[in-house]
C-alpha positions as CSV (number, residue, x, y, z in Angstrom):
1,X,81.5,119.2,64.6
2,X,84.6,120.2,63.4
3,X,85.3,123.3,65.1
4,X,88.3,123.6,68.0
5,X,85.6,124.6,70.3
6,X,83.7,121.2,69.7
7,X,86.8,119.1,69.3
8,X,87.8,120.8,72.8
9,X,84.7,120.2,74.8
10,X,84.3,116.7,73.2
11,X,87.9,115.4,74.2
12,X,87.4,117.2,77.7
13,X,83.4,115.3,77.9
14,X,85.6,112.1,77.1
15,X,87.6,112.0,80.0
16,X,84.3,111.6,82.3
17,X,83.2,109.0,80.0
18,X,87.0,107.3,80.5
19,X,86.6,107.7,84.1
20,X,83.1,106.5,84.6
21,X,84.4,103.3,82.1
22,X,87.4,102.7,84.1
23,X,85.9,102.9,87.4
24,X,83.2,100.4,86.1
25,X,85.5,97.9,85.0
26,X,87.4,97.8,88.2
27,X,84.2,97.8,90.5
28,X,82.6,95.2,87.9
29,X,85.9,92.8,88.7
30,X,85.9,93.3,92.9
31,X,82.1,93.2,92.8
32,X,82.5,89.8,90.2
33,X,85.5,88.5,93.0
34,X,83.2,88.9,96.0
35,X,80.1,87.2,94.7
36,X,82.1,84.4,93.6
37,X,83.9,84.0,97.2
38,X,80.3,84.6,99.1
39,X,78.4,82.4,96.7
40,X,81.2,79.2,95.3
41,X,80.0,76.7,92.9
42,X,77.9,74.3,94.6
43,X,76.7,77.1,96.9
44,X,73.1,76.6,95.5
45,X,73.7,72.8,96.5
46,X,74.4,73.0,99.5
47,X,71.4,71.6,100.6
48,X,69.5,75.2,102.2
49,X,65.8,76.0,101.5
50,X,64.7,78.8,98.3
51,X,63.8,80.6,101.4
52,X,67.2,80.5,103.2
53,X,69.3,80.5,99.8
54,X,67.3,84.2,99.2
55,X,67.6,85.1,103.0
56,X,71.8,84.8,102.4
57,X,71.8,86.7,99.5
58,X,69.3,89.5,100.0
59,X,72.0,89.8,103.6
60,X,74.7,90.2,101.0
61,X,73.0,93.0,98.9
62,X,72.3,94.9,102.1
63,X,75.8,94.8,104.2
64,X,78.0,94.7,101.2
65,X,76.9,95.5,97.7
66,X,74.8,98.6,98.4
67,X,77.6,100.2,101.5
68,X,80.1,99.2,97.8
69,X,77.6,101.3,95.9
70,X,77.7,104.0,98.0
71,X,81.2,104.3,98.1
72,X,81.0,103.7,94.0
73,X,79.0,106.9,93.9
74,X,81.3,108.9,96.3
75,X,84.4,107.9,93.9
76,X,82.8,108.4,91.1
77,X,82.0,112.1,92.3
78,X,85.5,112.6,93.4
79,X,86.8,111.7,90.1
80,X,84.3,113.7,88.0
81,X,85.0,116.7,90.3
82,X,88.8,116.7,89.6
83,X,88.0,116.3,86.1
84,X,86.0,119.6,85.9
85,X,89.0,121.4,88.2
86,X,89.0,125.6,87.7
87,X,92.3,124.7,86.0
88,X,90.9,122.6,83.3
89,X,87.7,125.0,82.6
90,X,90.0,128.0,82.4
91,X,92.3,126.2,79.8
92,X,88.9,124.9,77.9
93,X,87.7,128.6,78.0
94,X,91.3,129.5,76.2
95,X,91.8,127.1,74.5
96,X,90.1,128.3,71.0
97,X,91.1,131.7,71.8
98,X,88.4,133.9,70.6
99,X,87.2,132.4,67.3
100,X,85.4,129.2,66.7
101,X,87.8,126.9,64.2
């Protein structure tokens, strides 16, 4: 702790944490957006059976959550890759030069 070599790699391990975060919040809002247009208030009043009410939403989680997950997950890798270019390794492999302070 301390060191430029730990200072380095921690602010460099950050930026994955800031972009995991980021992307989180955004998907957190859309996916917060879409249940409240598919489900309103009152949607659980509308008069349909337990049975129905869990038919309509287990219909949502397959055609529209999970395809949002999987493109969540393909983000997510593109960001992290970018992250982690050669470009930024080679600077975090100079950055201390050859000592550890």
């Amino acid at each position: 702790v301390g060191t430029c070599r730990y200072d380095t790699v921690y602010l460099h391990e950050m930026r994955h944490v800031q972009a995991y975060e980021a992307l989180l919040r955004k998907t957190a809002a859309t996916v917060r957006e879409q249940l409240d247009a598919r489900f309103p208030p009152g949607y659980l009043g509308r008069g349909g059976s337990p049975q129905e009410l869990q038919k309509d939403l287990d219909k949502y989680v397959e055609q529209t959550l999970m395809p949002g997950v999987s493109r969540l997950l393909s983000q997510s890798h593109r960001l992290q890759t970018a992250i982690d270019s050669e470009e930024e390794y080679l600077r975090l492999t100079l950055a201390c030069g050859h000592h550890d302070s």
